[in-house]
C-alpha positions, 0 to 999 in steps of 0.5 A: 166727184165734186172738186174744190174751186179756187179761182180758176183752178178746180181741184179733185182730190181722187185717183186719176183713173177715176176723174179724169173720164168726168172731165171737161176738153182741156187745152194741155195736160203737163204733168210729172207722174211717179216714175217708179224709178230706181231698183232691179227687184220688186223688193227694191221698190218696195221701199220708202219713196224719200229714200229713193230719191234723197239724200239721209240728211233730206229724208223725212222733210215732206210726206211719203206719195203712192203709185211709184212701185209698179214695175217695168211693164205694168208702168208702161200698162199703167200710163199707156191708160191715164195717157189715153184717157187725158187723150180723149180729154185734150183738144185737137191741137193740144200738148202734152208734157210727161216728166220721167227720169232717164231710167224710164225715159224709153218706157214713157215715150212708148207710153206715150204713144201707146196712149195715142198721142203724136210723140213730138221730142224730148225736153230737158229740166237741166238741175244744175250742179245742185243735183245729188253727186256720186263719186266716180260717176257722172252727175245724173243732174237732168230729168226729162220731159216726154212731148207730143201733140193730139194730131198736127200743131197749129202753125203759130205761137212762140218757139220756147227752148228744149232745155231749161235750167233750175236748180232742183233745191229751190225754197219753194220745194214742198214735194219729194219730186217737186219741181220748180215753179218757174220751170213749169211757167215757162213751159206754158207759154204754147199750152193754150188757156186750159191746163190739165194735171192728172198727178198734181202733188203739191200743186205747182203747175196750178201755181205756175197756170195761176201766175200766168192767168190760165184755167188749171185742173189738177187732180191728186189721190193723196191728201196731205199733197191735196191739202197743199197744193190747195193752200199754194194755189190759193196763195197764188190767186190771191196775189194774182187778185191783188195785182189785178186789184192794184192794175185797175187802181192805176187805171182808174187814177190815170183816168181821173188824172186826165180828167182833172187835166181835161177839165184845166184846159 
């Protein structure tokens, strides 16, 4: 299978299971898989994914996504498999960062280390008071992120924070589950050079790895997703060239500049 390259990025339009054994070592898989959340009966899971995870005045603002009906146990199955496989993929040393939800937070963190992985904590994504309320209740306003290593950690790099506050309704938003650009960027700063995304969406990850000047894989089965994440990542390496461009003007007019004052005096 043969991805779309952009820049940095190489892109596999497909379902994980099948490209992710293709792949090359990565340094950090951070991913946000469906989390087949919401419901107590198959029949409740059946449903459209934009009515279980917004609001009516919201529904129908991006495409439907695949993957998030499986149940209890077959999600914990389903992971513990594409877990296993990133695994094999992922340096000695390497991180990995899972999303999930508070309802599946306890079968991914099984998952996880059904995979094989060494489970390291839980991160918090902090939604802000923007996060859909419900009267008579408290607000379900943070999501999660399930962490673990491929061995021991190496002993250095930067200490970055357990929680992370952005809003969930930020403009950049192309994805039902989308998450911030910003967010993912932060994150990154301990994930080496090589960024892997088994379940890329609309790419935000590859953006986020872009901006940052690392290599990014992702993949993603759905095609209208596809098609986006393409576009964003392409958009990002442009501005990243274009900054690189305008850095080694300066560089360059600087230089001449010294010249010019070497050859006064």
């Amino acid at each position: 299978m043969k991805p779309v390259i952009i820049g940095n990025a190489s892109l596999y339009l497909g379902d994980c299971m099948e490209v992710l054994p293709t792949l090359p070592k990565v340094d950090a898989v951070i991913t946000d898989p469906p989390y087949s959340s919401g419901g107590q009966f198959r029949g409740d899971r059946m449903g459209a994914t934009s009515a279980k995870y917004q609001s009516t005045e919201h529904r129908g603002l991006y495409p439907e996504f695949q993957g998030d009906t499986r149940d209890q146990r077959a999600y914990l199955m389903w992971c513990s498999l594409w877990l296993g496989i990133a695994l094999e993929k992922t340096k000695q040393g390497g991180v990995l960062a899972c999303f999930t939800d508070w309802r599946q937070l306890p079968t991914t963190t099984d998952a996880v280390q059904c995979g094989g992985w060494v489970w390291r904590g839980i991160g918090v994504w902090d939604k802000t008071e923007a996060a859909r309320p419900q009267k008579g209740r408290y607000r379900n306003q943070s999501e999660y992120f399930v962490w673990a290593s491929n061995g021991p950690l190496p002993d250095k790099g930067p200490c970055l924070p357990g929680v992370f506050r952005y809003s969930a309704q930020s403009e950049e938003k192309l994805h039902i589950t989308g998450k911030p650009v910003a967010l993912m960027a932060d994150m990154l700063p301990i994930c080496g050079d090589t960024i892997l995304d088994p379940f890329m969406g609309s790419g935000t990850t590859g953006v986020a790895a872009v901006q940052m000047g690392r290599r990014f894989i992702g993949i993603e089965r759905e095609p209208k997703y596809f098609d986006i994440a393409c576009r964003r990542i392409e958009d990002a390496q442009r501005m990243q060239d274009m900054f690189a461009h305008e850095v080694r003007d300066a560089y360059e007019m600087t230089a001449q500049q010294a010249d010019l004052l070497e050859g006064v005096k």
